[in-house]
C-alpha positions in Angstrom: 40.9 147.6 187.4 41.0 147.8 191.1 38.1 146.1 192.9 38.3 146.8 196.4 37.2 150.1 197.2 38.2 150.8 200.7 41.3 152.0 200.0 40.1 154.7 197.9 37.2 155.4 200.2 39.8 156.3 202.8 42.7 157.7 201.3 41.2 160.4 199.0 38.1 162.4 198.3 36.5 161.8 195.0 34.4 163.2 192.8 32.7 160.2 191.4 30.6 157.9 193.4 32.1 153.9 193.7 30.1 151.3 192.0 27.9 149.2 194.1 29.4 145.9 194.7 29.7 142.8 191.3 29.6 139.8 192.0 33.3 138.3 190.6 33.7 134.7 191.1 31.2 133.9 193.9 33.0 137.1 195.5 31.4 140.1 196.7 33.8 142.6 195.7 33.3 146.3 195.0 34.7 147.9 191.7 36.6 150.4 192.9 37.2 153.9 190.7 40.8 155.4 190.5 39.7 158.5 189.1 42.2 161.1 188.9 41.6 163.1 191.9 44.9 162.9 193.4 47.9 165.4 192.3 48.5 166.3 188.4 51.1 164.2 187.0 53.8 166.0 185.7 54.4 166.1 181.8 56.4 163.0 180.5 59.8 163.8 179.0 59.9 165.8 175.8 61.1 151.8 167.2 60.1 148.3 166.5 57.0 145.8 165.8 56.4 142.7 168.4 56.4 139.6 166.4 53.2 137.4 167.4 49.9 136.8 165.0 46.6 139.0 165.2 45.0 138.6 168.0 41.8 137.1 168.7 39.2 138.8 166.5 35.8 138.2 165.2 34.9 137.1 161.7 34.5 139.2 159.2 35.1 142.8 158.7 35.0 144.4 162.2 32.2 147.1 162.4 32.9 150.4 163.5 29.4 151.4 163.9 29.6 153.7 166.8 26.0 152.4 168.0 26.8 149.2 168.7 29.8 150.4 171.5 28.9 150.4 174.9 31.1 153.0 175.7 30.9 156.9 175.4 33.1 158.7 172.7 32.6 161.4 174.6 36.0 163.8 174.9 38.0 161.5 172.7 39.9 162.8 169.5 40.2 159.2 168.6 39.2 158.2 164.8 36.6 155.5 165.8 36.3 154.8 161.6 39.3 152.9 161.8 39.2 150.1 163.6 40.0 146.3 163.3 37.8 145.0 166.0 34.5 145.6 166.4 34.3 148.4 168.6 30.9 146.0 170.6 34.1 144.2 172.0 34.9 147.0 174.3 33.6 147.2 177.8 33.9 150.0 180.8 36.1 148.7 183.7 34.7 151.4 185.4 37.5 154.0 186.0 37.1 156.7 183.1 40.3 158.0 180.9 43.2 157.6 183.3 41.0 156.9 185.8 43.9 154.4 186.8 46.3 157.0 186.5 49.9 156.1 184.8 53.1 156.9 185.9 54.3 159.9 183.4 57.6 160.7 185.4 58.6 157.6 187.5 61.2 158.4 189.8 64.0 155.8 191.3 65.7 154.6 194.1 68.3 151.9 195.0 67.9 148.8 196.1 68.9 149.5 199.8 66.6 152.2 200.5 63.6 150.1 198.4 64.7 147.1 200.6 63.0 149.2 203.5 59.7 148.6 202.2 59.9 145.6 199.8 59.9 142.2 201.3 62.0 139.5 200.1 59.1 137.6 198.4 57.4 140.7 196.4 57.0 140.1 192.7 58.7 142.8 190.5 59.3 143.8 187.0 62.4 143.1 185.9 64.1 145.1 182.9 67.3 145.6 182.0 68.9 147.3 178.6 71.9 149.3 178.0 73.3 147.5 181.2 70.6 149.3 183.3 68.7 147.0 184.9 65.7 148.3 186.8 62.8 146.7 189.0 59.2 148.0 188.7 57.5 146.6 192.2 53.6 145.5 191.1 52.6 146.7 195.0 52.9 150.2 193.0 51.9 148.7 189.4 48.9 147.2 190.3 47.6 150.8 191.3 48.8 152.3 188.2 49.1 150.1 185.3 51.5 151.6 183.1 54.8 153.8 184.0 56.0 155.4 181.1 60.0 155.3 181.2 63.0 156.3 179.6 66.4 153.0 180.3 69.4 154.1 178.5 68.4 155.8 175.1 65.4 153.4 175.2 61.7 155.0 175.6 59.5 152.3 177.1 55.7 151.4 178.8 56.1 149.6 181.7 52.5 147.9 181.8 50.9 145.6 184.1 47.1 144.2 183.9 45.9 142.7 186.7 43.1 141.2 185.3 45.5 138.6 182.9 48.3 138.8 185.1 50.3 140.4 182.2 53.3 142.2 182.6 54.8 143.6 179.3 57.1 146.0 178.5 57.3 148.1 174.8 59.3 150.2 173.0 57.1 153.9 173.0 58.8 154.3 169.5 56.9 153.8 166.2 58.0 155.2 163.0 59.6 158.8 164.2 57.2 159.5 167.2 57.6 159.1 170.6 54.2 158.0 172.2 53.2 157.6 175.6 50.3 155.6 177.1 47.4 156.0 179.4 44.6 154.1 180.8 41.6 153.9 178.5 39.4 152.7 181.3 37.6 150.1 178.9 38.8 146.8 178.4 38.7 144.2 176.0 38.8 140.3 176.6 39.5 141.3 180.2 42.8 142.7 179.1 44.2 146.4 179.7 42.9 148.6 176.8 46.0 151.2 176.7 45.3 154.6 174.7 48.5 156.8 173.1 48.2 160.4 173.9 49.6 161.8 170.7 46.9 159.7 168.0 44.0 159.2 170.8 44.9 154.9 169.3 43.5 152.3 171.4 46.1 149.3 172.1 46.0 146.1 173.1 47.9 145.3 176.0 48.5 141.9 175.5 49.7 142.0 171.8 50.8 145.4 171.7 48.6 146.3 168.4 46.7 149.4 167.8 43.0 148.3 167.4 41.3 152.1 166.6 42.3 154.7 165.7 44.9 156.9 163.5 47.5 153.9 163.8 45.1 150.8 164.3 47.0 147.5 162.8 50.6 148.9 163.8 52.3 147.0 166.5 54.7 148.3 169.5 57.9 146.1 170.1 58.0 144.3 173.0 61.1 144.0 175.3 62.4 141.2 177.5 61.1 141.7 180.9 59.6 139.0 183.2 58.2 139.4 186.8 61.0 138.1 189.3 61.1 138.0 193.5 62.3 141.3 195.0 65.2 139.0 196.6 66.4 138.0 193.3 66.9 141.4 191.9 68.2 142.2 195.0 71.1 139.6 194.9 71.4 139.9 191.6 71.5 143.5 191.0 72.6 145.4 193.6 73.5 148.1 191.5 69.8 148.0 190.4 67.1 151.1 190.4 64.0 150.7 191.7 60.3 152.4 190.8 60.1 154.8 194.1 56.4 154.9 195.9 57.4 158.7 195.6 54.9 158.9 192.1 52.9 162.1 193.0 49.8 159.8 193.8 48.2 158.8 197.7 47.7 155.5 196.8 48.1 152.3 199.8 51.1 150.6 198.3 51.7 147.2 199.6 48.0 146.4 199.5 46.2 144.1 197.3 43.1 145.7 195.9 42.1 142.5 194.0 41.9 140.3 197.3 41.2 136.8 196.3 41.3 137.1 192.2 44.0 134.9 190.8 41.9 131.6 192.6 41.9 129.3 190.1 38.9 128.5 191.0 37.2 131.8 190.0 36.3 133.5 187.1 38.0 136.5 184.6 36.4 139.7 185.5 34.4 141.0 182.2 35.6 138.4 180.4 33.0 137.1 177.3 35.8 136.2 175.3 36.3 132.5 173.9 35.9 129.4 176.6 39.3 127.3 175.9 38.5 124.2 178.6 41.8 122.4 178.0 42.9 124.5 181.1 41.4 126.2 183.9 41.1 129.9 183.0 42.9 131.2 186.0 45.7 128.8 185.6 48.9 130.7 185.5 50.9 130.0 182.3 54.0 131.4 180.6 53.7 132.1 177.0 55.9 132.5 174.2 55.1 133.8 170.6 58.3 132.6 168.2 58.0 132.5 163.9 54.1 132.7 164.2 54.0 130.0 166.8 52.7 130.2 170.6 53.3 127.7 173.3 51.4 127.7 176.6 53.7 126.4 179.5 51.7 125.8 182.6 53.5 127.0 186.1 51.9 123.5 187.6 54.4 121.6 185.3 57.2 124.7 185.8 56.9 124.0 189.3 57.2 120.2 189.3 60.5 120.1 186.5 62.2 123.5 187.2 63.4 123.2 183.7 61.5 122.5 180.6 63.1 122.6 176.9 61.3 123.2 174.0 60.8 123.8 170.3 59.2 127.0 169.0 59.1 128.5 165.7 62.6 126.6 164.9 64.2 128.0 167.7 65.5 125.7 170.9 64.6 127.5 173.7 64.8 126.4 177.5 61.9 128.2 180.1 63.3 128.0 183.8 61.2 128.2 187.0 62.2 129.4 190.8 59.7 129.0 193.7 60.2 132.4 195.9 58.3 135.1 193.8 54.6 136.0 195.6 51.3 136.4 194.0 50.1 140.3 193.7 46.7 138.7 193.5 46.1 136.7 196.6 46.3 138.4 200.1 45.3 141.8 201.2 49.0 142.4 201.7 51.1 141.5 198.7 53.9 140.6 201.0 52.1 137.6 202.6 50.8 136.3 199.5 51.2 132.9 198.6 54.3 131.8 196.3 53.2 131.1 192.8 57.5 131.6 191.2 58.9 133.1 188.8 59.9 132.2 185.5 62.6 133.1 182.5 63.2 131.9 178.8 66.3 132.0 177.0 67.5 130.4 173.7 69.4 127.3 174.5 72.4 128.1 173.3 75.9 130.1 173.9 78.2 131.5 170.5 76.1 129.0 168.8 76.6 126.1 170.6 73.3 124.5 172.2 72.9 123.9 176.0 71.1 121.4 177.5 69.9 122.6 181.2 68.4 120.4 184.3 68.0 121.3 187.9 71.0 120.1 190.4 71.9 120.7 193.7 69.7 124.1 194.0 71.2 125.6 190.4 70.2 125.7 186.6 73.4 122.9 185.3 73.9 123.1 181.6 75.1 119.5 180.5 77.6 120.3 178.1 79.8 122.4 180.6 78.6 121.8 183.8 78.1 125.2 184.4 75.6 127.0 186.7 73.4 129.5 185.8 70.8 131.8 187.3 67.6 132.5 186.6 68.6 136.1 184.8 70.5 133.9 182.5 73.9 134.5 183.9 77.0 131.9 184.2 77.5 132.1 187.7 80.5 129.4 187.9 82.4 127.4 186.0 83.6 127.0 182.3 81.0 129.9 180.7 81.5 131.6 184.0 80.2 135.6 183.0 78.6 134.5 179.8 74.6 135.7 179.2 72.3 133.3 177.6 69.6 135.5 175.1 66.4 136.6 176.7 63.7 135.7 174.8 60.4 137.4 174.7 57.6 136.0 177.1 54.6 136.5 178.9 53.4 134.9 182.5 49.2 135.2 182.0 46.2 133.7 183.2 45.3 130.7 180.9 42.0 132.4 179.6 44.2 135.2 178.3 46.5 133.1 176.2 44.1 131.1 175.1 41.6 134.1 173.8 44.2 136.0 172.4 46.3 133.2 170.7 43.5 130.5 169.7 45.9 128.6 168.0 48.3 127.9 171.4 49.5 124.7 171.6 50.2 123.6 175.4 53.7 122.1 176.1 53.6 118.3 177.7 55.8 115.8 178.4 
């Protein structure tokens, strides 16, 4: 949730009153609301499970004794009987329902009129599917949290947490409905608590599961999608679409309203999850989740090897890292943030035959060919030259994320 409130002081009237300052991480930093005072979003247009373990839960059957929640059930339709978490894990963020408003009908633009007001540097979401490919800027996701988006015949939830760092993107297809997602306002482990406005279901955002409500237990697919730098989509899809700051909110895109948050010196925000010391908690890691397994890969050791190979769940996979791709949670303006990099994963292989990649003379060198390859995954030159290596599912997070939500996460080393 946003936590510096001068933006919202200063760029529209609202009805609610701002919280008085909390203390986050030695910081005096005021929880901002986003409460949806700003012009009524228009209606969104008128199928798949993620494949990771439960989530962190408590022992036991979960209680859904109403009394124990913090929060108020006020106004929601949601079935708070069902639940498999114990609805005392929930906390206010502050923002009510939507307070954070989503982004219900996104519109695009290409990359040479976004290149006006993105610099080279800026982290973006990066999806592509049905040969679309399409960047999501966080200097407009950190403000909203969630666009929800139709690529190709694909309905999907575009959803960023700053809190964990966690950009993820899902299929809005379960079963035969079409859902789409708003901001619950509460949060759980410190992660974005999502809500589906057809059920009232509260999901995680980290694991994509429903945790109460009509659909609690079911499970939205996730899609390949990573956070890249503005240049590399740039250069690499010039063809591209790109989220326009034309979304029907005043908002003060560009600006960082969690100035100072991803130190890794600090701590989560409303976090009172489980302590996991192997790590720092704000350590940036990327995480993947294959055949029941999960493997922490810290961006310290990314940054020193540029490549690291791996087994996970059976499958040989490689996880490549570029320097150029900014923070969203450092500076005041994202665009002069420091450069924290960017990251991929891809099986290591191509038709079945596996790949063994290192880091030569500024490209991504698979041994067996001696081709070059970029950090989408593409064969830029030589033998495989136009080939695509499979995307495979993964998560860049804060370390305390990871580890709460996966406690069995093993972290790659040498």
């Amino acid at each position: 949730m946003p936590i510096d409130a001068r933006d919202h002081r200063t760029r529209a009237p609202r009805p609610s009153p701002v919280q008085t300052p909390t203390l986050i991480g030695g910081l005096g930093l005021a929880l901002a609301f986003c409460v949806a005072c700003t012009p009524a979003r228009a209606s969104p247009p008128a199928i798949g499970g993620s494949s990771t373990e439960p989530d962190q839960r408590s022992e036991g059957t979960p209680s859904c004794d109403l009394s124990e929640a913090s929060f108020s059930p006020s106004g929601w339709r949601t079935d708070f009987t069902r639940c498999i978490v114990p609805l005392r894990e929930f906390r206010s963020g502050g923002p009510p329902r939507d307070g954070i408003p989503p982004i219900d009908a996104p519109r695009f633009e290409s990359v040479a009129q976004a290149d006006v007001w993105l610099r080279p540097r800026e982290p973006v979401i990066y999806l592509e599917l049905q040969g679309e490919a399409r960047a999501y800027p966080l200097q407009i996701l950190t403000w909203h949290e969630i666009a929800n988006d139709n690529v190709g015949a694909t309905p999907v939830a575009v959803t960023f947490c700053p809190l964990c760092n966690t950009a993820i993107v899902f299929d809005r297809r379960l079963d035969d409905r079409l859902l789409d997602f708003g901001t619950t306002g509460n949060l759980r482990l410190s992660d974005l608590v999502m809500w589906d406005r057809q059920t009232e279901t509260w999901w995680q955002q980290v694991t994509g599961e429903a945790l109460v409500g009509e659909l609690a237990g079911r499970r939205l697919a996730m899609m390949p999608a990573g956070i890249i730098a503005w240049s590399e989509f740039r250069r690499q899809r010039p063809g591209g679409r790109v989220l326009s700051r034309d979304t029907g909110f005043q908002r003060d895109y560009g600006r960082n309203p969690y100035v100072g948050y991803d130190d890794v010196s600090q701590s989560p925000f409303l976090f009172a999850g489980p302590s996991d010391g192997r790590l720092r908690p704000m350590e940036r890691v990327v995480t993947v989740s294959l055949g029941g397994q999960h493997v922490a890969y810290p961006f310290s050791a990314l940054r020193e090897r540029r490549v690291i190979a791996d087994d996970v769940g059976r499958q040989r996979i490689v996880v490549l890292f570029e320097p150029g791709a900014a923070s969203a949670l450092d500076a005041a303006q994202i665009a002069t943030s420091r450069d924290v990099g960017a990251t991929a994963v891809y099986l290591a292989a191509i038709d079945g035959r596996s790949l063994t990649f290192s880091w030569q003379d500024d490209a991504f060198v698979d041994a067996e060919t001696g081709t070059q390859w970029t950090l989408l995954g593409e064969a830029a030159a030589g033998p495989l030259e136009g080939s695509r290596l499979e995307p495979v599912i993964h998560t860049d997070a804060f370390w305390f994320a990871s580890a709460a939500f996966f406690p069995t996460i093993r972290i790659w080393s040498p």
